[in-house]
C-alpha positions in Angstrom: 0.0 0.0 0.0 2.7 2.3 0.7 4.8 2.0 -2.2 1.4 2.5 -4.3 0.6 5.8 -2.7 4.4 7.1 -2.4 4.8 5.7 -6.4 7.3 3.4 -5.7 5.0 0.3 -7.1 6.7 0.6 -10.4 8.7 -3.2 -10.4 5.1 -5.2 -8.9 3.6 -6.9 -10.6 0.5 -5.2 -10.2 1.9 -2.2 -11.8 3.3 -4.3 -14.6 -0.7 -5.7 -15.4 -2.0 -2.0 -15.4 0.7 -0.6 -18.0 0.2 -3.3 -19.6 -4.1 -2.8 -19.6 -3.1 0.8 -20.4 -1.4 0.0 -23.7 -3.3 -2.4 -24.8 -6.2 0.3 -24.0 -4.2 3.0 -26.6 -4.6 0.3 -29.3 -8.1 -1.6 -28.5 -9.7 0.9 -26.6 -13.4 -0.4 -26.5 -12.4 -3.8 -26.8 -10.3 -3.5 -23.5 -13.3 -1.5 -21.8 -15.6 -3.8 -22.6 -13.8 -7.0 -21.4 -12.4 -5.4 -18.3 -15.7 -3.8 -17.5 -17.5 -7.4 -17.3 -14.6 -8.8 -14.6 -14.8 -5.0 -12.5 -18.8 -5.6 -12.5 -18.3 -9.6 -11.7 -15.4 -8.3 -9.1 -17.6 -5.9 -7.2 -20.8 -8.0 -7.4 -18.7 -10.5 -4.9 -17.5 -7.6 -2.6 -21.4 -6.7 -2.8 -23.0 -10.3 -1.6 -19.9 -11.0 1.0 -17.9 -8.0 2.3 -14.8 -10.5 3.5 -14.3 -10.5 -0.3 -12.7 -6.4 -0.2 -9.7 -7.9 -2.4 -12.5 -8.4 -5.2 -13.0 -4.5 -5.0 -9.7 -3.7 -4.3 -8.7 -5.1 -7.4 -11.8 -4.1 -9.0 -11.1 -0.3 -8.1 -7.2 -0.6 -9.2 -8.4 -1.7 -12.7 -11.0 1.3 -13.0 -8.1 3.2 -11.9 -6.1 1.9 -14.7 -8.7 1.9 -17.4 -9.7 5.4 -17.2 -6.4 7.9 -16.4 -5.7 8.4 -20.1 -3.1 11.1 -19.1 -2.1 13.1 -15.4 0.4 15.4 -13.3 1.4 15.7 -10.2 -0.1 18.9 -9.3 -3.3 17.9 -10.9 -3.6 14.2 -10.7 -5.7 13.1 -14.0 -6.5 15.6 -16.7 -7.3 13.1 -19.1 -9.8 9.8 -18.8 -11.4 7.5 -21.0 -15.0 8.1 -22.0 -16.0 4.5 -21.9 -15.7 5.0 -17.6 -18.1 7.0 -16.4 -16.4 8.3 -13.3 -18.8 9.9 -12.0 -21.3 7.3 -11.6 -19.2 4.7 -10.4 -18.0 7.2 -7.0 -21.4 7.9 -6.5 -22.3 3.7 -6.7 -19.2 2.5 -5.5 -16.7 5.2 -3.6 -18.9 7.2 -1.2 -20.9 4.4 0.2 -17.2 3.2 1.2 -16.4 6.9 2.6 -19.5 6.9 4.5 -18.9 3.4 6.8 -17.2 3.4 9.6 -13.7 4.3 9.5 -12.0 1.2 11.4 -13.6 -1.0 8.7 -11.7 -2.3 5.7 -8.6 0.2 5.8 -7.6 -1.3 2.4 -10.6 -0.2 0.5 -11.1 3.3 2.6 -7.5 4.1 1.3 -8.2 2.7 -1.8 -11.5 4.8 -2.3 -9.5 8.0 -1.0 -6.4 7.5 -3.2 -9.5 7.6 -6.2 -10.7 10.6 -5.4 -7.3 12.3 -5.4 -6.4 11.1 -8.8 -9.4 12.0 -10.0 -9.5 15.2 -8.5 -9.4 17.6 -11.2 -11.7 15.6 -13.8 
């Protein structure tokens, strides 16, 4: 989680998977869109039935992530997204119900749901 946030995450293997979705994206946009956006809705329709499963939307919420930052800067996280992700329906459906639970529950997902609304900050 730390190297994520701090940017260090750049030899996981986690990165790795999202520059590689993010290429293949710059070629086969829609394609991509459409294949990832069946495993994100699969992904977060576990989390939904059986909340032990917050690696499903972990995941889930890393590949959004990756799909739609098309370009970004530091100063104002992403400037660019892909119009085949609605942003802002999915952080009305699926970041501020997260936001609003207690704080002391599922850490990885409230950092995850926090570290989304900073990169997606200016968009």
């Amino acid at each position: 989680m730390r190297r994520d946030i701090e940017g260090a995450d750049v030899d996981t293997r986690r990165r790795a998977a999202c520059d590689l979705v993010k290429v293949l994206a710059q070629h086969f946009d829609e394609q991509v869109s459409q294949i990832f956006s069946q495993f994100v809705l699969a992904m977060l329709n576990e989390y939904s039935i059986d909340n032990n499963k917050w690696r499903q939307k972990d995941t889930a919420l890393y590949i959004v992530t990756c799909l739609a930052e098309r370009g970004s800067t530091t100063k104002h996280g992403v400037t660019k997204t892909c119009a085949m992700v609605s942003l802002d329906e999915f952080a009305k459906s699926h970041i501020l119900p997260e936001l609003e639970k207690d704080v002391n529950i599922l850490p990885v997902i409230k950092a995850d749901t926090i570290k989304y609304l900073i990169k997606f900050r200016s968009v």
